[in-house]
N, C-alpha and C positions, 0 to 999 in steps of 0.2 A: 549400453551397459548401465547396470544400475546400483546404487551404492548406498548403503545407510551413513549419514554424518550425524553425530551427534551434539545436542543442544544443552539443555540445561536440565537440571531434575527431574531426570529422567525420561526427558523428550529428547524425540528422535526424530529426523526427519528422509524419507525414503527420494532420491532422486534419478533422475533418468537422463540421460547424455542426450537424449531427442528433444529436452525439453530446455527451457531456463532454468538451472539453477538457483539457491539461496542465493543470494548477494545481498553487498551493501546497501543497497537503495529499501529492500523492502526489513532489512536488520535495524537502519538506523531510524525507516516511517513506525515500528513497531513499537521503539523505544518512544519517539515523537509523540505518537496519539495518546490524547487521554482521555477516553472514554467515560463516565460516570459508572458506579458501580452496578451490577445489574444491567449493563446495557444490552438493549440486543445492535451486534455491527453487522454492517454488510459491506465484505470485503468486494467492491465490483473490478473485475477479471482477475482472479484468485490465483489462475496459474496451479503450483502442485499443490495448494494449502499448503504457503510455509508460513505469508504472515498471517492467516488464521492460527495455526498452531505457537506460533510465536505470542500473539494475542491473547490468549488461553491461558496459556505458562504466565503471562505478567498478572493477566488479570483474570483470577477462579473462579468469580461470578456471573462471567460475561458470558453471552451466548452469541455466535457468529454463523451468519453465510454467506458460502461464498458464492459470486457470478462468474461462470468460467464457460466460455463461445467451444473451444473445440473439446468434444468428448473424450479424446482420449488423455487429454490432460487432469479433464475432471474427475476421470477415473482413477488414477492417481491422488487427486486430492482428496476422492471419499477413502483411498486406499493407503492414505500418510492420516487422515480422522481416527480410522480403525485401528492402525499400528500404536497409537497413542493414547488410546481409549476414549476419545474424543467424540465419539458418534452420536451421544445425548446434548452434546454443546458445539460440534462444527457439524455445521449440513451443508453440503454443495450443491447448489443446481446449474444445470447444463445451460446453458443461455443466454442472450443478446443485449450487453446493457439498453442497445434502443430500445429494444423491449420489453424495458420493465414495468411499465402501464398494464403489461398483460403478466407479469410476474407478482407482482407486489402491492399490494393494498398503501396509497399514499399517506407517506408519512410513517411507516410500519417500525422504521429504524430510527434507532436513538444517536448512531454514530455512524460514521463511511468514512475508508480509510479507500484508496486506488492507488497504485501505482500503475499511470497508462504510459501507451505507448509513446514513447520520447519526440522522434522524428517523422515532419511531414513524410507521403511520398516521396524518394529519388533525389532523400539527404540521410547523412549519416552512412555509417559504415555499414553497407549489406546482412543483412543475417544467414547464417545457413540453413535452411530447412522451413517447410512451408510452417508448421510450428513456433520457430524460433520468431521467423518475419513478422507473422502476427501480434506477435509479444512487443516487439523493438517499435514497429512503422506502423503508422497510423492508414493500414491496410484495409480495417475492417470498419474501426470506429476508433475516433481520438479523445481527447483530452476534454473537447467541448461538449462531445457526446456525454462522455463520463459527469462531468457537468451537471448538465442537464436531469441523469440520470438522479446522481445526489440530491438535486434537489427536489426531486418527485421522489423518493422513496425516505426524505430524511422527516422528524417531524418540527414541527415550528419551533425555533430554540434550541436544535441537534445541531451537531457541528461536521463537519464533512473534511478529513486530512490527505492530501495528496503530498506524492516524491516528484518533483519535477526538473526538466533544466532548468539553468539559471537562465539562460538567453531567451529564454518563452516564457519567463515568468509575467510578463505582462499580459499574453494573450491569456491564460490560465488566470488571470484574475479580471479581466476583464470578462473571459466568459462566466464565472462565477457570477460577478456583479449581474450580467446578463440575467441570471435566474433565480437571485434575491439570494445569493452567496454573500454573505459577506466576508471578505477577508480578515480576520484575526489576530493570527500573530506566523510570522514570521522568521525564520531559521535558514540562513546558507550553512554551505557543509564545503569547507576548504582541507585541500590535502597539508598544506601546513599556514601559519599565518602572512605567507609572504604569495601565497599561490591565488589565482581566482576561484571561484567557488566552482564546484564540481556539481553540486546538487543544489535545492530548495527544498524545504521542508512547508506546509501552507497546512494553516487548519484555517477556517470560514465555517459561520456560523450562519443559519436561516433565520431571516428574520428582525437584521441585528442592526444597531446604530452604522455607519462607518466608523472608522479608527483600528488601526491593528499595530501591534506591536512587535516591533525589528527584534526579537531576540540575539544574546550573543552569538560568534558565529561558533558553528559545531567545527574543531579542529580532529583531523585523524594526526598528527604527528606532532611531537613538537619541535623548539628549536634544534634539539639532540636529535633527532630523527625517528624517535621512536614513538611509536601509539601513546596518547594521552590517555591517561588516566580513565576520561570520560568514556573515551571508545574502547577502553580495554573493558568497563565495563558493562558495556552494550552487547560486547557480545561474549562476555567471559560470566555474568551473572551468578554468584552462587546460591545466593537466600532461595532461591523455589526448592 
């Protein structure tokens, strides 16, 4: 089944029940990144382009593509570009972040933004649909690949932002460091301030001294129980 949900100034986004939905992880990486003006990003495994199109709406200079492994997702996401007029500034190609050596000219991009797959093989909660499993579990290519990938396609001094678990956030910065990532700054994401963190937020820089900075944590609630402020406006935005 498939449904239009609506975003901000008049961005829309097209979704499909076979696929992953919007969520929070890739609402709260969109607010997180910050791109230079003019950048070109490359969103690697893009999914329907929504944080491409999300990307867009904040930032009207940028020009983005996205990497999406199965086809019929990516058809979708050149088909949520189109709906939003977006086909001069989000391009999708079909394809294998290991392969971006045969995609992309090194260094091509100014910014990388991922949200990869969360859990090794044969942890976490199953997904349904060979689609969904991809998306979730590190079935295809994980986090290190993703990696790897940033750092061949970023250029010297571009900075690379991932959504991560909190309980893997060591491996994710260790494999960063592995390929001249440097970790930057730093963001957990807690459902209220009494709770553990749900998410990581990681932007890493190529190239770059060590030192990164803990920012404060991102709260969804407050002590009243309701959305903060902050997160009401991430995803309630009206200036676009």
């Amino acid at each position: 089944m498939r449904r239009i949900d609506k975003l901000w100034g008049g961005f829309s986004l097209i979704q499909d029940d076979r696929f992953f939905k919007l969520g929070q992880d890739s609402m709260l990486l969109s607010a997180f990144a910050a791109p230079p003006p003019r950048a070109k990003i490359l969103d690697l495994g893009c999914g329907n382009g929504a944080l491409g199109v999300l990307l867009c709406a904040r930032h009207p200079a940028v020009d983005v593509t996205g990497l999406e492994l199965q086809p019929d997702v990516a058809a979708l996401a050149r088909e949520n570009a189109a709906h939003n007029r977006l086909d001069a500034r989000l391009r999708i190609v079909c394809g294998d972040w290991t392969d971006c050596r045969a995609l992309f000219a090194p260094g091509a991009f100014d910014y990388i933004v991922c949200n990869p797959p969360y859990f090794a093989p044969g942890s976490g909660r199953a997904a349904r649909g060979d689609n969904r499993r991809t998306a979730r579990q590190e079935s295809e290519a994980g986090a290190a690949d993703a990696a790897r990938a940033a750092a061949y396609c970023v250029k010297y001094g571009g900075r690379a932002a991932f959504v991560y678990r909190p309980e893997r956030v060591c491996e994710l910065m260790c494999d960063m460091r592995r390929c001249g990532l440097e970790p930057k700054r730093l963001r957990f994401v807690h459902q209220n301030a009494r709770a553990v963190p749900s998410a990581v937020l990681i932007e890493a820089r190529r190239g770059s001294a060590p030192g990164v900075q803990v920012l404060p944590p991102l709260l969804v609630c407050g002590e009243d129980g309701a959305q903060t402020a902050e997160y009401r406006t991430i995803y309630h935005r009206e200036e676009f």
